[in-house]
N, C-alpha and C positions, 0 to 999 in steps of 0.2 A: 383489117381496113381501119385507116385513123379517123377517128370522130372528128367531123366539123365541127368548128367553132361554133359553138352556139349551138348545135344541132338538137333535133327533139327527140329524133332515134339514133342508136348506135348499135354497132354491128361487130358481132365478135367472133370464128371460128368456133365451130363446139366438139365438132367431130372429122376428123377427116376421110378416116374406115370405117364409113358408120356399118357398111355391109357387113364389114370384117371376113368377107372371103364365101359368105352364102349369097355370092350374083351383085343384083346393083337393089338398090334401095326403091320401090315401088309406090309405098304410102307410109305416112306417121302420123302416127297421134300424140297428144299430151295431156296431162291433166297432173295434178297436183306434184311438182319438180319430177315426174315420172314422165319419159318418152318412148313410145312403141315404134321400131321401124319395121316396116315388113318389107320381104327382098321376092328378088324374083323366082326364089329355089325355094320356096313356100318356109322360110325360117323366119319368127320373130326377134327384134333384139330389143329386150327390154333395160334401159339403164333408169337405175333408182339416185335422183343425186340428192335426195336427204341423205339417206343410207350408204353412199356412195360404191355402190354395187351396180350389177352387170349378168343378165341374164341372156344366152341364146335358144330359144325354144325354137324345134323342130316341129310344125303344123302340119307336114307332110311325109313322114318316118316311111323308110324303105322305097320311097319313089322317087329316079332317079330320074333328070332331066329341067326343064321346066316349069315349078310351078308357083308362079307367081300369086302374090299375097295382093287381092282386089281392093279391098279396104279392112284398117285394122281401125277400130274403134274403143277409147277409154274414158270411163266416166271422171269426174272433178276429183274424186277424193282418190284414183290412181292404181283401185282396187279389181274393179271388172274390167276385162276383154274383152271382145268380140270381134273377131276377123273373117272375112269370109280371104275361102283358096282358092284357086281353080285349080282343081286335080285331074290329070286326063281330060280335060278339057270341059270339066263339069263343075260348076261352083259347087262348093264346099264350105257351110258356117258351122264357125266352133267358138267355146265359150270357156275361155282361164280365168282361173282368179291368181292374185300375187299369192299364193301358198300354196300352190298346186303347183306341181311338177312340169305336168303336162294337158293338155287343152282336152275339153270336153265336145267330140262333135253333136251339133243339134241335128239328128235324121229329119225331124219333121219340114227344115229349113233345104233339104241337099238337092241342090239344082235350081234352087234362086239364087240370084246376084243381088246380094244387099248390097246400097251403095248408100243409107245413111240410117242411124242410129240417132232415136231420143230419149235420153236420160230422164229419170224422176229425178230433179237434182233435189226438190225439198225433202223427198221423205228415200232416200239412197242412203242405206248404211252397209260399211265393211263387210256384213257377211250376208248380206241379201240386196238383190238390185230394184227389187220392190218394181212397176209395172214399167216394162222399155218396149218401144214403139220401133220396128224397124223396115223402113222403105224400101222397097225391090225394084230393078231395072222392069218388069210390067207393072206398073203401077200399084202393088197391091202393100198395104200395112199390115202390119203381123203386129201381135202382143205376146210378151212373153216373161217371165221371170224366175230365177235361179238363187239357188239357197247356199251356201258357200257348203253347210254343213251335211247336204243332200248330194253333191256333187251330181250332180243332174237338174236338167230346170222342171220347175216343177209344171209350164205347160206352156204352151207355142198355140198361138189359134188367131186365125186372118181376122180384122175389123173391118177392109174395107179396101175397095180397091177403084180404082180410075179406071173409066171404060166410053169417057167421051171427051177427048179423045185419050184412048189406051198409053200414056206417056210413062215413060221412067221418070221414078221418085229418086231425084241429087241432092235433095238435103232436106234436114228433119229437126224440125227444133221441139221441146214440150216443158210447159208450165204448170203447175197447180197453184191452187188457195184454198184455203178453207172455209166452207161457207155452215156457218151453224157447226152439227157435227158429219156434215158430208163434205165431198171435196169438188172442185171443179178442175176441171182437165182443160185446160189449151194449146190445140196443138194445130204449127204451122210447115209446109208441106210447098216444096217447089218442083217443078219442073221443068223443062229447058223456058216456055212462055208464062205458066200461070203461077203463083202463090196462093195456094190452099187455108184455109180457115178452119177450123174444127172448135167449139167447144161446149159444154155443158157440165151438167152435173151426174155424180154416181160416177160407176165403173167402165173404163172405155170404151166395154164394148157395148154398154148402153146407150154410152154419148156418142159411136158412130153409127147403132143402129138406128136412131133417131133420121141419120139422113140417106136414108132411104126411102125415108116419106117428105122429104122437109129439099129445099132447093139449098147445094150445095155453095158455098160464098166463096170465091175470088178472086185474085185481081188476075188479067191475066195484057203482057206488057208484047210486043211483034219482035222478030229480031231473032235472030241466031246466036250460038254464041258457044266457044267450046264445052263449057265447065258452069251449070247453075250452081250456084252455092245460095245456104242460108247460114248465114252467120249472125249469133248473139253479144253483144257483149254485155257482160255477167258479172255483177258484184256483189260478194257471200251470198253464189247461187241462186240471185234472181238478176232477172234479165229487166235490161235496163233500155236499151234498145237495139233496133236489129239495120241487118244491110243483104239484101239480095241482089246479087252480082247475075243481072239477067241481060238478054240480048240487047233492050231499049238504052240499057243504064242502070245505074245501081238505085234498085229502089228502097229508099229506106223511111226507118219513122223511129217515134220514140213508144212504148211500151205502156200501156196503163193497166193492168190485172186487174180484175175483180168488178169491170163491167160485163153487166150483162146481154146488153141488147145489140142486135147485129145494126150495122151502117148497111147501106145501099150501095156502096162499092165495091163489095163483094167481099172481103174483109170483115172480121169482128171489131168494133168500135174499139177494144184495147188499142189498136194503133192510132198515136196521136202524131201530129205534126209531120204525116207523110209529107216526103218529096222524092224527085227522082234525077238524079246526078246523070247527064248527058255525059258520054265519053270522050265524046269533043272536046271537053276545057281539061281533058289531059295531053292534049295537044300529038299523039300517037295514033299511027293508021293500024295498030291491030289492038283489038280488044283484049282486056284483062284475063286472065287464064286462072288466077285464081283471088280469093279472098280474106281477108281479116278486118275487123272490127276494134278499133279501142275506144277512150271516151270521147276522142274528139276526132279522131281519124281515120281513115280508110287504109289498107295498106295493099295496094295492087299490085299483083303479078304480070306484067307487062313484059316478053319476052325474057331476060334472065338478069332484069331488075325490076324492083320495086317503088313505086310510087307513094311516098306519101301527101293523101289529097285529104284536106280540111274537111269535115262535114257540115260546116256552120257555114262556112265563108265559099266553098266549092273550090277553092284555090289550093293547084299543088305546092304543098311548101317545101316537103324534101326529094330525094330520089338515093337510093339505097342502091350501090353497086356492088357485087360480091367476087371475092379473089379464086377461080375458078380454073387453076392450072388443067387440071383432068376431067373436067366434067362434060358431059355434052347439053345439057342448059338444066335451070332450075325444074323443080318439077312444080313444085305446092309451096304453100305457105299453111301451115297450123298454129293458133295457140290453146294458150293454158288456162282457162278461167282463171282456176284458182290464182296462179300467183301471176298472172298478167303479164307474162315474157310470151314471146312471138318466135317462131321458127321457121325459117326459109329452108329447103332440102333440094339436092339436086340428087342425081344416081349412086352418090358414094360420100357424100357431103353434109354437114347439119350447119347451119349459120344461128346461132341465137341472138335476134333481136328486141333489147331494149330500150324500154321509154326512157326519157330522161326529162321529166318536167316538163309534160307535154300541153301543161293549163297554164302556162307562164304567159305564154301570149294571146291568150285566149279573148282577156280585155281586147287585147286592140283588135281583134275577129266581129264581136258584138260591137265596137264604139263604129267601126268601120261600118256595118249593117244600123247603125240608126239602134239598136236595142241598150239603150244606154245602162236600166237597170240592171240587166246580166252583164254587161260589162261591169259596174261597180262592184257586182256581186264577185266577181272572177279577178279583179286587183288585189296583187299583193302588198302595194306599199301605197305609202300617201303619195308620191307621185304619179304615179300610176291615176289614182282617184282624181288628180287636179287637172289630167289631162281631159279625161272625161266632162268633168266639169266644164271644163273650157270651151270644147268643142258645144256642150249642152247651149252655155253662156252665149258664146259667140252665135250660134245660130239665131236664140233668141234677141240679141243685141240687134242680129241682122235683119230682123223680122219685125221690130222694134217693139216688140213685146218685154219692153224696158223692167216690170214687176219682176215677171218671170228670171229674166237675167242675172236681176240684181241678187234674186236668192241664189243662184248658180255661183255666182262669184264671190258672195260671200263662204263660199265651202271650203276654195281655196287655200292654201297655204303658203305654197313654193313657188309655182310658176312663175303667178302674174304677182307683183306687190302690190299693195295696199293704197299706194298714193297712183300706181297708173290705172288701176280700175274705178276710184274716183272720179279722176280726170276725164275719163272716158262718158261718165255719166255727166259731168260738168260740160264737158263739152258739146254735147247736146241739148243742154238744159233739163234737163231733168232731175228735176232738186227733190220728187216723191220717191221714183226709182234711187235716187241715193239714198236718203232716207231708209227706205226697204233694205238695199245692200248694208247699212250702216248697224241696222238692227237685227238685219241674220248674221252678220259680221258678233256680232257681242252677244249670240248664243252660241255661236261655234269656238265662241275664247272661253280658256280655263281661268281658274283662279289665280294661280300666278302671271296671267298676262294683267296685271293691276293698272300699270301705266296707259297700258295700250288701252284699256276699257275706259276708263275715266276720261281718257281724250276723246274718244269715236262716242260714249254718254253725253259731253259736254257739246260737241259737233252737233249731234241729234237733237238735242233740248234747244239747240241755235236754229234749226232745223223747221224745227215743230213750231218754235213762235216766228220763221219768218212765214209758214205757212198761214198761220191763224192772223195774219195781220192782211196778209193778200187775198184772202177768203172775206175779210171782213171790210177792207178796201173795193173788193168786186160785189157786193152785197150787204150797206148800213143795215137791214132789218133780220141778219142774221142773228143777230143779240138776241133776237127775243123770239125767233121762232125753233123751239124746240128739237124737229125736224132736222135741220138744215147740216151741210158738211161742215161749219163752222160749230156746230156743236160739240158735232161728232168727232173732229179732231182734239178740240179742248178734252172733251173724254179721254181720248185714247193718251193724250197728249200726260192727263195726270195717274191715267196707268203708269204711262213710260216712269213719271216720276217716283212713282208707288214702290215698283221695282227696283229701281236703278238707285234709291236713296242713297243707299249703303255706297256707292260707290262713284256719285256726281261730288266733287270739288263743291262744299258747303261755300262757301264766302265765291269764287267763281258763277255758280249756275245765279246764287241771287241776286249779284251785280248785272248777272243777263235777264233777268226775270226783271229787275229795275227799270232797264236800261231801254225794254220790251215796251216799259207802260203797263206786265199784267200782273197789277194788285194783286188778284185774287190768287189766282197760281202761286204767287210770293207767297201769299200766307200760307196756301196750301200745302206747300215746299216747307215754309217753315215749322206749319206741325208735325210733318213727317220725320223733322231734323231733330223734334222737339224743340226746335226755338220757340218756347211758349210768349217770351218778351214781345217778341214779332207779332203775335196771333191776339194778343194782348191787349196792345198798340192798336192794333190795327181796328179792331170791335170797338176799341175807344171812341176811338174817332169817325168812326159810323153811327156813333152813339146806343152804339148795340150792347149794353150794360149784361143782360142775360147772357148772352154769349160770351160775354168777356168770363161770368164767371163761370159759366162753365168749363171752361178750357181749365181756370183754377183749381177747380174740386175733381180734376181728374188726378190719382193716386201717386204719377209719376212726374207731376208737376211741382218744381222746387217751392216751398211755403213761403223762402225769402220772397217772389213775385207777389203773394198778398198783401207785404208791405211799400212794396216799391209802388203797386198800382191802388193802393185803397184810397189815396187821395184824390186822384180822379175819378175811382170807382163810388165814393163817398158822394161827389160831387153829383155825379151824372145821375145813380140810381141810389140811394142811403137808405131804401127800407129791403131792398133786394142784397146789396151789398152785406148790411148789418144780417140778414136771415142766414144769408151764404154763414159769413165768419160765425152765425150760433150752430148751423149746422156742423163747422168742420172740430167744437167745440174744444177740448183741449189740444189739439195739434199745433194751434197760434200760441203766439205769445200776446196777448194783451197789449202789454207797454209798449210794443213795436209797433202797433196799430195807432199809439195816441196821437201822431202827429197827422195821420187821415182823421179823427174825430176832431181832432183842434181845428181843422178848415172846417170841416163841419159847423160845430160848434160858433164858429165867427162869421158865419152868415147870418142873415137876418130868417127867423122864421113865422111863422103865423102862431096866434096867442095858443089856439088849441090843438095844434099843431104835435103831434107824439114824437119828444124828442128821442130819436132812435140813437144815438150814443149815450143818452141814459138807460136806454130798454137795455143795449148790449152791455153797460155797463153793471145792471144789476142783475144781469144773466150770469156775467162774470165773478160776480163779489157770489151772488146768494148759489146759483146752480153748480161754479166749478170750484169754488169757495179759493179763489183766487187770492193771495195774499201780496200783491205785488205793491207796495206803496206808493206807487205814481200811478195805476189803478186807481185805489183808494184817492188819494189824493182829488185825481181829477172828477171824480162822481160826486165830491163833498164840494169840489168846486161850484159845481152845475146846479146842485143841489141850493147851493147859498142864491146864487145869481135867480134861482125863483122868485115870487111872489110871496106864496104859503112854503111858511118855517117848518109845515111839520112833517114833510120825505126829511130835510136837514134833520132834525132833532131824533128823528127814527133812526134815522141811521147811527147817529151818533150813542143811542142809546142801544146801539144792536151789537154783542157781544162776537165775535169772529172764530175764536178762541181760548181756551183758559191761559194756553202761553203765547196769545199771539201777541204781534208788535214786539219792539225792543226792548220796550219794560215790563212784558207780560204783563201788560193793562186789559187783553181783550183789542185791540184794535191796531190797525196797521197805515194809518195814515200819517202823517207829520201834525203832530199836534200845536208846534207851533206855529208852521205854516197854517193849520184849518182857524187857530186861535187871529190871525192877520186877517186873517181872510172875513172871517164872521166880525170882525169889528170894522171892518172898510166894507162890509157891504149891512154893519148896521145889526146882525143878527144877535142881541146881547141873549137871549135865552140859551143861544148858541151856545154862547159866551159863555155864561155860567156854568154850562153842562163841562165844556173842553176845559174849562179852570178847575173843576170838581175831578175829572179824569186824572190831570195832572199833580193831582194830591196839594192845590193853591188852594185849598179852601179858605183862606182868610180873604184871597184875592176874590173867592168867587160869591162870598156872603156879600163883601163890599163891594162889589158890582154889582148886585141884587139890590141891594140899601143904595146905592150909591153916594156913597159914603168915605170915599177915597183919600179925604181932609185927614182920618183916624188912623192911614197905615200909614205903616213906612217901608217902602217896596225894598225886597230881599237882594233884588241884584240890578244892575243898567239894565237888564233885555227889559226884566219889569216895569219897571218907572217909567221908562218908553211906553211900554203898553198900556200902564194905569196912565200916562199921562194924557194920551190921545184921548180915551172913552172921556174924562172931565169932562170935554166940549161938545159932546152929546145931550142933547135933551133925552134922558133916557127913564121912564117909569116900569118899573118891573115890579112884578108881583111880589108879597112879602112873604108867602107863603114861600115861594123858590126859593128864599132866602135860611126860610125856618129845614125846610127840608135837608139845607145843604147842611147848617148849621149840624144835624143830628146824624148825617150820614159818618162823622167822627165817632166811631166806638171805643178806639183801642186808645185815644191819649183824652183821658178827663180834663187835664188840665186844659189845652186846647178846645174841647168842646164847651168847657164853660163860659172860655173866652168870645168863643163867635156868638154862645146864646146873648152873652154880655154886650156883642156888638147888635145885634136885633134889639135887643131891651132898649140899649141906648137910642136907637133909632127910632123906636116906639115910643120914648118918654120926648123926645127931642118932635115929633111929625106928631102927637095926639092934641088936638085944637078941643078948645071947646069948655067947661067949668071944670073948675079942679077937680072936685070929687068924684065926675064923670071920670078925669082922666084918669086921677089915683085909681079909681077900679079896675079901669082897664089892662091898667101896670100890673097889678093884684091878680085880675085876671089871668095875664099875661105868660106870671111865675107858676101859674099852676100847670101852664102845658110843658114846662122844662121836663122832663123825663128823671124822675129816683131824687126828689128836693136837692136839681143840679144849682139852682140858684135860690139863695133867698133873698130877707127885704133887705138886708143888710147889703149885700154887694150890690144892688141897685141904688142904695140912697144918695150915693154921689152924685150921680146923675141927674138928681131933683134939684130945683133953684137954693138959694139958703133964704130966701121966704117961705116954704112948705110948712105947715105947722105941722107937730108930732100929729096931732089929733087927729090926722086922716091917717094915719099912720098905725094909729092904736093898735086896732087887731091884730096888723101884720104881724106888728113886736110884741105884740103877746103869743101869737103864737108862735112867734120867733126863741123867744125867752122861753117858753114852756119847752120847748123844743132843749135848748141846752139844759135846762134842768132835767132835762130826762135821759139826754145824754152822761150829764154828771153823777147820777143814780148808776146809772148803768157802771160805769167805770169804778164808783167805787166796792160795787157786788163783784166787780172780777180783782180787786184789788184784795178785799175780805178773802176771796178764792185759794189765792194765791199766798196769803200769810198760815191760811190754813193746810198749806198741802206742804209750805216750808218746814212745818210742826212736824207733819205727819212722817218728814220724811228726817228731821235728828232722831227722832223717835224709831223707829227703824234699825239709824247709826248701831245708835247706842245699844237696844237688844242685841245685835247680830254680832258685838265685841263679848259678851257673855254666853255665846253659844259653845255647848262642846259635845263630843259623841264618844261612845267605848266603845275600843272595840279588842277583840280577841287577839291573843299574841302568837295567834296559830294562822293570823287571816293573812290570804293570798291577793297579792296582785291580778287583778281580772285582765290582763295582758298577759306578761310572762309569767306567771303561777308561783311566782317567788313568794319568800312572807314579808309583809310589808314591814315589820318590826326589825328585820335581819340587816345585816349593816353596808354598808353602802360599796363595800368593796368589790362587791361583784357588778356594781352598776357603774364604777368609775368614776367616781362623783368626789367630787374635792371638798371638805368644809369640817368645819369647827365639831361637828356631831359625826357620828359613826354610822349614824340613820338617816337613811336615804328617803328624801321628802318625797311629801305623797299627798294625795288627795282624799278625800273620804267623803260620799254624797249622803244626803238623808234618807237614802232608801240604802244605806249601810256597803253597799261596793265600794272598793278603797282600788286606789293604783296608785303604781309609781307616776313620781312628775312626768321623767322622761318617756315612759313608756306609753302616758295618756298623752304626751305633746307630741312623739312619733306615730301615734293609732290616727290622732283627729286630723293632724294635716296631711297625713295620708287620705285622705278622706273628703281633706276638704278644698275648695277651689284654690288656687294659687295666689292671687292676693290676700286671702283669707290666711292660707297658710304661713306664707309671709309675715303678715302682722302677727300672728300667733308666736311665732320664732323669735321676733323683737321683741315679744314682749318678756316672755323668758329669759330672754339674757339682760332683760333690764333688771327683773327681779331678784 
């Protein structure tokens, strides 16, 4: 038969002689690629198609005539048998395994009609069948079990038998689980009306003795009907759920194991999601004749085709017709747990029928019934899912439960686009429902949909402030009540923004944020962006100084913005500002701040008033020992502009470094700038100190004296300088003068000079009677240090009226003084005539010296004799004797031999000179 397009089953010939010549085919089983047919002349025929072999087994050897095979029975894994015969008109149950020859009859069983078998399918191995349950035409259950290796069972004994009313057992299904280390037994039991229940725990025949005292559970359904079946459908040997093909309709459910407690429907609570399939929506006036189960469908026997009817939906969706030249109509329908093929048989016929993707359409079964999540669950592809969706959406759309929708529609993909389910929400108004769609829309996009998200982000944030503006149009005192939806959107609203940072159009969202009216969000937008400038700006002009600097001392904030804003920050808060910049302490640059301190600085402040760019600036100089010269500079500036000189003169006398500044002076300011500066604001002590630094000492006595008539300035810059202080009323101390004067150690001459300039100052300024003053001059020369001056070099200085007579002492002791110098000089001159003596004296002995010595004595180098002639030393000259030395402790050597030992010996310009001088000799 050719497969329909699209079909779910498909049908293919398996066998055509399945009898192969023992009568016509009666019953078949299946179980793991293994088929058992049983024929009417009691012969089984077993085909293996793993194995691809072919057994016909004789169940009734020597008896000739009739004797048909009642039912033949095989468990999942393909190994055990069991068929009952009727022999001479007496049933007959025997039991094969696949490696047995021949069938083993069970006597204890001969003369019941089994007509269903239940497998242990959990605990069922190869060579044992571990406990089978098998139902008789009078009602009664047997228990039994066979050892492959026993070739005999090892025992047959009744559990339980039906006697109200006395009905035949047609089908037989059984379950276990494990409960601790006992088992529980479930076993379920039809007959032509009722479905039987069994279970508990222990051994079978504990769990049906139990109901004999205990009321029996079933369901029991009206109705006639050829053929009860119970059928499982079984996936790796547990059952999944079942179908009973009874008089009312098929009643089915799905399976739950491992409950314990019975329902009141007569049934054990294991069956869940009972329903009952009317045989009316198969549209046929005879009932199903036989049964199979798959995962989603029913496969009914209906005269000599088959129905396939949906179990979810109850809708037939195929019909199975079979090519049946010879037969005289189907008999059964069997399958195979194990591998899930289905088999239809007629009297000499096998049809094998497969699924083919029988869950493909399963979605549209569930979306049709309203169960949307088992639809999603049962789609294969994203169209699939969008259809679901849609269906979801549109109900909700229709129902105008617009939230709901919108998340439905955002799940979308393919169907519907992006701009018609927009529209759809627009055209109803409903600007929140978009909103919702807009934002389930931009969790269900990836990462590479960049464009698409930044446009449906920037939509949203358009979104979000048209609502907070309509929220706050339909209630002014939403601002301020905490509560309120106007809050609550703002919130969620800087969520949105929280998240979405990374991927809203920076210059875009804040032109809407602008454009909105909402400051605050701008800012808040812009620290998320790190636009600290923005956030900056903005606290500025709130006058929120703390705040501004906060956002600055955050670690990821560019330092350049300290300089850009310290001028406003200077202005607004300057004791908060200044703490900030000593807090973030070497990270700034200083210099780059002076132009925020110089607004500072040029305002007007109160007298006692702590000027906080001096704090910062001597945080700078003394704590991070800053050497920046516009630094420096600007502190000696601030410094000057005081009142009290003496922070200026501190500082100026404060050391920085041994090589600091440009001339390793110790200081780093411009010293000719601080020199301008302390003479235009008047600070001469200043003065003198920065002239003294400057190594002007002549400059800086004569500013102390003021006395500027006596120099004559070194270069133009000076004469400039000395020229302005002239027009100064200026009195300075003489003492600063005297000090400077002596700070000259290393050039005498010069320092006698300046003391010369003091003196003259003192003989020139002392008022009052001569002899007073002459004292004081007198005085004057005794503080020079080591008689750097005496009266002599002072006397100029006195009028040419002076008489000597004040005079006296001085030049006495002036005179006394070179008379003792001239003593002195001539004791070292005596010295020196005497050591001339001492040393012709000398001359003259040491030209009279001479030593003997032996004509056997050797050179203390080479061990030659020194007397021996010169020709073994190479030596050129007028004598045959090779010159030598001879010391007064009597060792003699040759010249060359003492001038090759010493300068071997001794350092290289030494030896050098040593070598010259020999060859001068």
């Amino acid at each position: 038969m050719a497969e329909a397009a699209g079909s779910l089953f498909s049908v293919d010939p398996l066998e055509r002689r399945a009898a192969k010549g023992h009568g016509v085919v009666t019953s078949m089983a299946a179980g793991n690629d293994v088929i058992l047919l049983g024929t009417s002349k009691g012969w089984i025929i077993r085909h293996d198609f793993a194995l691809g072999d072919s057994q016909d087994l004789d169940f009734a050897p020597g008896r000739p005539g009739e004797q048909p095979v009642h039912r033949v029975f095989v468990d999942p894994g393909g190994s055990h048998c069991i068929a009952t015969v009727t022999v001479a008109g007496t049933p007959e149950t025997f039991y094969m395994h696949a490696k047995w020859a021949k069938p083993k009859a069970l006597p204890r069983l001969r003369g019941l009609l089994v007509n269903a078998v239940a497998w242990n399918r959990q605990m069922i191995t190869e060579s044992s069948t571990k406990e089978v349950v098998l139902g008789t035409e009078n009602g009664q259950l047997f228990e039994m079990a066979v050892d492959e290796a026993d070739k005999r069972e090892k025992y047959v004994k009744q559990l339980f038998e039906l006697t109200d009313p006395p009905e035949a057992i047609t089908g037989l299904q059984m379950e276990t689980t494990s409960v601790g280390n006992s088992v529980r037994f479930y076993v379920m039991a039809v007959t032509a009306t009722r479905l039987y229940s069994f279970t508990g725990i222990g051994s079978l025949e504990t769990v049906f003795a139990r109901y004999a005292e205990r009321r029996i559970h079933f369901m029991e359904l009206p109705g006639e009907i050829p053929n009860s079946e119970l059928q499982y459908y079984i996936v790796q040997r547990r059952a999944k759920h079942f179908g009973w093909l009874s008089g009312a309709g098929i009643y089915h459910g799905d399976l739950n194991f491992g409950v314990q407690h019975s329902s009141s429907g007569g049934d054990e609570n294991f069956v869940e999601n009972k329903g009952l399939l009317d045989y009316s929506k198969l549209g046929e006036a005879t009932k199903p004749r036989s049964l199979a189960v798959s995962e989603f469908h029913f496969l009914l026997l209906i005269d000599n085709k088959v129905k396939v009817m949906n179990r979810i939906s109850q809708q037939v969706v195929e019909e199975l017709s079979f090519d049946q030249e010879t037969s005289k109509g189907i008999i059964g329908i069997c399958s195979d747990p194990t591998s899930g093929v289905f088999y239809v048989y007629d009297d000499n016929s096998v049809f094998q029928v497969s699924t083919q993707d029988e869950a493909r359409d399963m979605w549209k079964v569930y979306l049709d019934m309203g169960d949307y999540a088992v639809a999603l669950s049962n789609c294969r592809s994203p169209y699939q899912r969008d259809h679901v969706y849609l269906v979801q959406a549109d109900a909700a759309f229709t129902a105008k439960d617009y939230y709901r929708a919108a998340s439905y529609y955002a799940k979308m993909n393919y169907i519907m686009s992006f701009e018609e389910i927009s529209l759809k929400f627009i055209s109803v108004g409903e600007q929140d429902a978009l909103r919702t769609y807009l934002l389930r829309k931009l969790d269900n996009l990836t990462r590479e949909d960049k464009s698409q998200i930044t446009m449906i982000s920037t939509w949203v944030s358009e979104l979000y402030l048209d609502k907070i503006n309509r929220l706050l149009l339909e209630d002014g005192t939403a601002v301020t009540d905490s509560s309120s939806d106007y809050q609550s959107i703002i919130q969620e609203f800087r969520i949105f923004l929280s998240d979405n940072k990374d991927v809203l159009d920076e210059s875009t969202t804040m032109k809407l944020l602008e454009s909105y009216g909402r400051v605050d969000e701008l800012v808040y937008f812009a620290s998320l962006k790190d636009k600290y400038d923005i956030v900056i700006h903005h606290f500025i002009q709130q006058g929120e100084a703390k705040k501004a600097l906060e956002v600055l001392q955050r670690p990821n904030v560019p330092v350049d913005l300290q300089y850009k804003f310290g001028p406003d920050l200077m202005m607004l808060d300057a004791y908060e500002t200044v703490e900030s910049w000593m807090m973030a302490r070497g990270m700034l640059n200083p210099r780059k701040l002076i132009p925020a301190m110089m607004r500072y600085t040029n305002e007007p402040h109160a007298k006692n008033e702590t000027h906080e760019v001096i704090k910062y600036l001597e945080f700078c100089v003394k704590e991070l020992r800053n050497e920046d010269p516009g630094v420096h500079n600007l502190l000696l500036s601030l410094y000057a502009l005081k009142d009290d000189e003496t922070q200026l003169l501190q500082f100026l006398d404060m050391k920085h470094s041994s090589k600091g500044g440009s001339n390793g002076n110790g200081f780093f300011y411009d010293p000719k700038y601080a020199l301008w500066l302390c003479l235009k604001e008047k600070r001469m002590r200043a003065c003198v100190r920065i002239y003294s630094m400057m190594s002007m000492h002549e400059e800086a006595v004569a500013l102390a004296l003021k006395a500027f008539h006596l120099l004559l300035p070194k270069s133009h810059h000076q004469n400039k300088i000395l020229t302005k202080t002239l027009f100064f009323n200026i009195k300075v101390d003489l003492e600063v003068a005297k000090a400077e004067a002596d700070k000259v150690e290393e050039d005498e001459e010069l320092r006698k000079k300046l003391w010369l300039m003091v003196a003259k100052h003192v003989i020139r300024q002392e008022k009052g009677a001569k002899r007073d003053n002459i004292k004081k001059v007198v005085d004057f020369l005794s503080e020079a240090n080591n008689n750097l001056l005496s009266i002599e070099d002072i006397l100029p200085f006195f009028p040419d009226f002076v008489l000597i007579d004040d005079f006296k002492d001085e030049i006495c002791k002036s005179l006394k003084g070179y008379n003792n110098q001239i003593e002195q000089l001539k004791d070292e001159m005596n010295d020196a005539t005497r050591g001339a003596d001492n040393i012709r004296s000398d001359i003259s002995a040491l030209s009279q010296r001479y030593i003997i010595i032996d004509r056997n004595e050797e050179c203390g180098v080479c061990k030659r004799k020194i007397l021996g002639t010169a020709g073994a030393l190479q030596l050129v000259g007028r004598s045959n004797i090779a010159p030598f030395y001879v010391f007064p402790c009597s060792h003699a050597f040759h010249a060359p031999c003492l001038i090759a030992h010493v300068t071997k010996c001794a350092a290289q310009p030494q030896a050098c000179f040593m070598l010259f001088l020999s060859l001068m000799s």
